[in-house]
Each structure stands twice: as C-alpha cells, then as structure tokens.
C-alpha positions in Angstrom: 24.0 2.6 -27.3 21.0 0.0 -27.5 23.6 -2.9 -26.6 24.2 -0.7 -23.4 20.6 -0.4 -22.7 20.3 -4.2 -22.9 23.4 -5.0 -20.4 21.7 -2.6 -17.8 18.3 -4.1 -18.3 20.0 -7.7 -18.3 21.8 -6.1 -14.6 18.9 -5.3 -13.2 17.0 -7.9 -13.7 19.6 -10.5 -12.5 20.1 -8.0 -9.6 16.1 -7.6 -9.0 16.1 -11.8 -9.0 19.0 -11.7 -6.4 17.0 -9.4 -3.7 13.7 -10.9 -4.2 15.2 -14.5 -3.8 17.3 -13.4 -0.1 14.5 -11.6 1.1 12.4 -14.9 0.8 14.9 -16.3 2.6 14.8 -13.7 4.9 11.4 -14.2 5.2 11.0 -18.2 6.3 14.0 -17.5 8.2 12.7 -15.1 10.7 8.9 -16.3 10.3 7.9 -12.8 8.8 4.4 -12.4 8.0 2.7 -10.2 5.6 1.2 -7.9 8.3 4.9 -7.6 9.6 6.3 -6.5 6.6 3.2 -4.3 4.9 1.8 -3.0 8.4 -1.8 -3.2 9.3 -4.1 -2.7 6.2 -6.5 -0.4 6.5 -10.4 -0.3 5.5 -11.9 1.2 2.2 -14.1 3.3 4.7 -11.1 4.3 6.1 -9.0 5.4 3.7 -12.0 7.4 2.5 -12.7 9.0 5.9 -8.8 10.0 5.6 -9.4 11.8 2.2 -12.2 13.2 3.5 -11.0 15.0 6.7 -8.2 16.1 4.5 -10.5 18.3 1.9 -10.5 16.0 -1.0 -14.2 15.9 -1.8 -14.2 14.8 -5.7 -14.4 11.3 -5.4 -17.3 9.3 -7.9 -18.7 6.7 -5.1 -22.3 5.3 -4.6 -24.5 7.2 -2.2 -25.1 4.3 0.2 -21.3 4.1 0.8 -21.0 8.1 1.4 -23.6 7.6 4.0 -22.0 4.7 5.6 -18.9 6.6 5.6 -20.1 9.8 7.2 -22.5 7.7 9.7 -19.1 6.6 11.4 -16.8 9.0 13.3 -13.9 10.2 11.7 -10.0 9.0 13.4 -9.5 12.5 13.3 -12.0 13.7 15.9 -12.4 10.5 18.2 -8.9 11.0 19.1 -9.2 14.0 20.4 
C-alpha cells in the first residue's frame, strides 16, 4: 500500500510540474499579467466593509481602523 501511495505522490507531482511549467508558457505567450489572471485585488478596508455589511461583527482589529472603516461608505449602499 505505501509503495502505492508513493507512485501517486510521485504522479502528481510530475503532473503538478507539467501544468505549472505550460501555464508559464501560457503566460509570456499571451502577455498575461497578474491582474489578468487574479482580478482586481481588493483593499483591507474593503474586504472588512464586506464582512461588515454581511453581519460578521467578531473581528479583533484596532479602534482607529474600525473608525476609518465605518467613516467611509459601504459598496453596498452607494450603489444603490
């Protein structure tokens, strides 16, 4: 059984080399960047907003960055 384990880890690594190196290729090929493959990052204040507009209120962060945070309107409302 362990000799099995070993030829699928041995697999999938060789197989895990394989994609990584075409996409690469793929990459400098089409002139991909990192933005066009990831999307557009998004801000710590942000992604906190998000959580917050969703309910999720349990978060340890300092007080000056909660008051930074709710200082700035929310996605959420200045869409509608």
């Amino acid at each position: 059984m362990a000799v099995l384990e070993e030829q699928t880890v041995a697999a999938r690594a060789a197989e895990f080399e394989e994609v990584l190196a075409d996409v690469r290729t793929k990459v400098t090929e089409y002139g991909f960047t990192k933005r066009d493959i990831f999307g557009r990052g998004r801000s710590r204040r942000f992604r906190f907003r998000a959580l917050l507009d969703r309910g999720i209120h349990c978060l340890k962060v300092s007080p000056s960055f909660l008051e930074h945070v709710l200082r700035q309107p929310s996605n959420k409302q200045s869409r509608e």
